[in-house]
C-alpha positions as CSV (number, residue, x, y, z in Angstrom):
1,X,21.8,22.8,-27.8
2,X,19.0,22.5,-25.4
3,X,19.4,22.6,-21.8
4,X,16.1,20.9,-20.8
5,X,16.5,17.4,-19.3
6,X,13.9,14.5,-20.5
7,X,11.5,14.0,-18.0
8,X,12.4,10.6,-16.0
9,X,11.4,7.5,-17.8
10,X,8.0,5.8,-16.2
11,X,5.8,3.0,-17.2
12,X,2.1,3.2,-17.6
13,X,-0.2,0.6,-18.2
14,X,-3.4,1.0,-18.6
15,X,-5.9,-1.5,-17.2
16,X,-9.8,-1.9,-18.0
17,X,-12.0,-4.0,-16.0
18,X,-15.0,-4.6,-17.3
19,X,-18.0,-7.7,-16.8
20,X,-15.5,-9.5,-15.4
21,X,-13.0,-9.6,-18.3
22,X,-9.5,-7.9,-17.7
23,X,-7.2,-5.7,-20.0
24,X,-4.4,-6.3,-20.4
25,X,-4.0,-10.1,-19.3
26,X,-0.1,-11.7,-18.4
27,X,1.8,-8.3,-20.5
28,X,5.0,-8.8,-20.1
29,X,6.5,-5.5,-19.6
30,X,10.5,-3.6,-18.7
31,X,11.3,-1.3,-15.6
32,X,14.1,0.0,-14.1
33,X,14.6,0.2,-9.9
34,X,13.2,2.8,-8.6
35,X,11.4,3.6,-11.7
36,X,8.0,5.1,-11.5
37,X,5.6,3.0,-12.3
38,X,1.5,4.1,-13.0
39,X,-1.5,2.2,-13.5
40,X,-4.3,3.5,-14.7
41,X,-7.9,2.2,-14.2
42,X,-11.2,1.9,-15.8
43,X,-13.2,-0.4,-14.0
44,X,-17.1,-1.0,-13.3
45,X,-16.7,-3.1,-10.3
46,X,-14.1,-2.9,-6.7
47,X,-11.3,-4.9,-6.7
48,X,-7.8,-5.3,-5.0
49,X,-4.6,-4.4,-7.0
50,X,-2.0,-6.2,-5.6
51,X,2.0,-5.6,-6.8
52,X,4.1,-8.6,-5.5
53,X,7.6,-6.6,-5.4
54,X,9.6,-5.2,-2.7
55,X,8.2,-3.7,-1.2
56,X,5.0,-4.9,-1.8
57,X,1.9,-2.6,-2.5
58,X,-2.0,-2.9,-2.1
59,X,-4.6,-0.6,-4.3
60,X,-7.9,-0.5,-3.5
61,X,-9.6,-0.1,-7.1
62,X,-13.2,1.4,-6.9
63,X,-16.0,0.6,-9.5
64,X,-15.5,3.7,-11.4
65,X,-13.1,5.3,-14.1
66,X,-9.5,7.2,-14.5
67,X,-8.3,5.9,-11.6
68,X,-4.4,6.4,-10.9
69,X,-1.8,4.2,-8.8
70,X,1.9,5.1,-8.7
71,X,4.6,2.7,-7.4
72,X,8.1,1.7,-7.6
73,X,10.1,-1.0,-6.9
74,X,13.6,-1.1,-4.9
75,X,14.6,-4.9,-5.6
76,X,15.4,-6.1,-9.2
77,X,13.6,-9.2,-10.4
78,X,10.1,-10.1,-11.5
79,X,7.1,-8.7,-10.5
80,X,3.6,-9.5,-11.0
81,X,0.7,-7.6,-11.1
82,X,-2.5,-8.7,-10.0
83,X,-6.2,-8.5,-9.1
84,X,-6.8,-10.4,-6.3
85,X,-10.7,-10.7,-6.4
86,X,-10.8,-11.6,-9.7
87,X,-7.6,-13.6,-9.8
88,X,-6.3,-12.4,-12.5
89,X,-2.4,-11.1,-13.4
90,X,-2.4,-7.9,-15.3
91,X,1.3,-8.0,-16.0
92,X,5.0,-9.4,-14.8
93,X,7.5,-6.8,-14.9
94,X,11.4,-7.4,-15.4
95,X,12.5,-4.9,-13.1
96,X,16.2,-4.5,-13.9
């Protein structure tokens, strides 16, 4: 019998923006509250990632790769994740 815990469940997505075209595009995806949650970014031009939750959070994504952006979310319920230049949603979350 091991005492070492499992590290604490996250979610990662991993998002590539490239010539205009988005990956993923309208995942649907599971959280808990308070759950981390990390997005992780390749992209070759500067966007906004915006995370309609509560609270709600703003990322500045740069034109450039391995970029990281770490949130939770207090409030159950959906949750969408976007790109607000490019008007596109990467994902809705069922935060539960």
């Amino acid at each position: 019998m091991s005492n070492v815990q499992a590290p604490p469940t996250q979610l990662v997505i991993d998002v590539t923006i490239k010539g205009g075209d988005v990956t993923p595009t309208n995942e649907q995806l599971k959280a808990g509250v308070n759950e981390p949650i990390v997005v992780h970014v390749d992209s070759d031009a500067a966007d906004e990632l915006h995370v309609k939750s509560k609270p709600e959070h703003s990322f500045e994504v740069q034109a450039k790769p391995m970029q990281s952006f770490q949130f939770t979310v207090d409030v159950a319920g959906k949750v969408d994740v976007e790109l607000r230049k490019l008007n596109k949603t990467i994902a809705t979350i069922q935060v539960q």
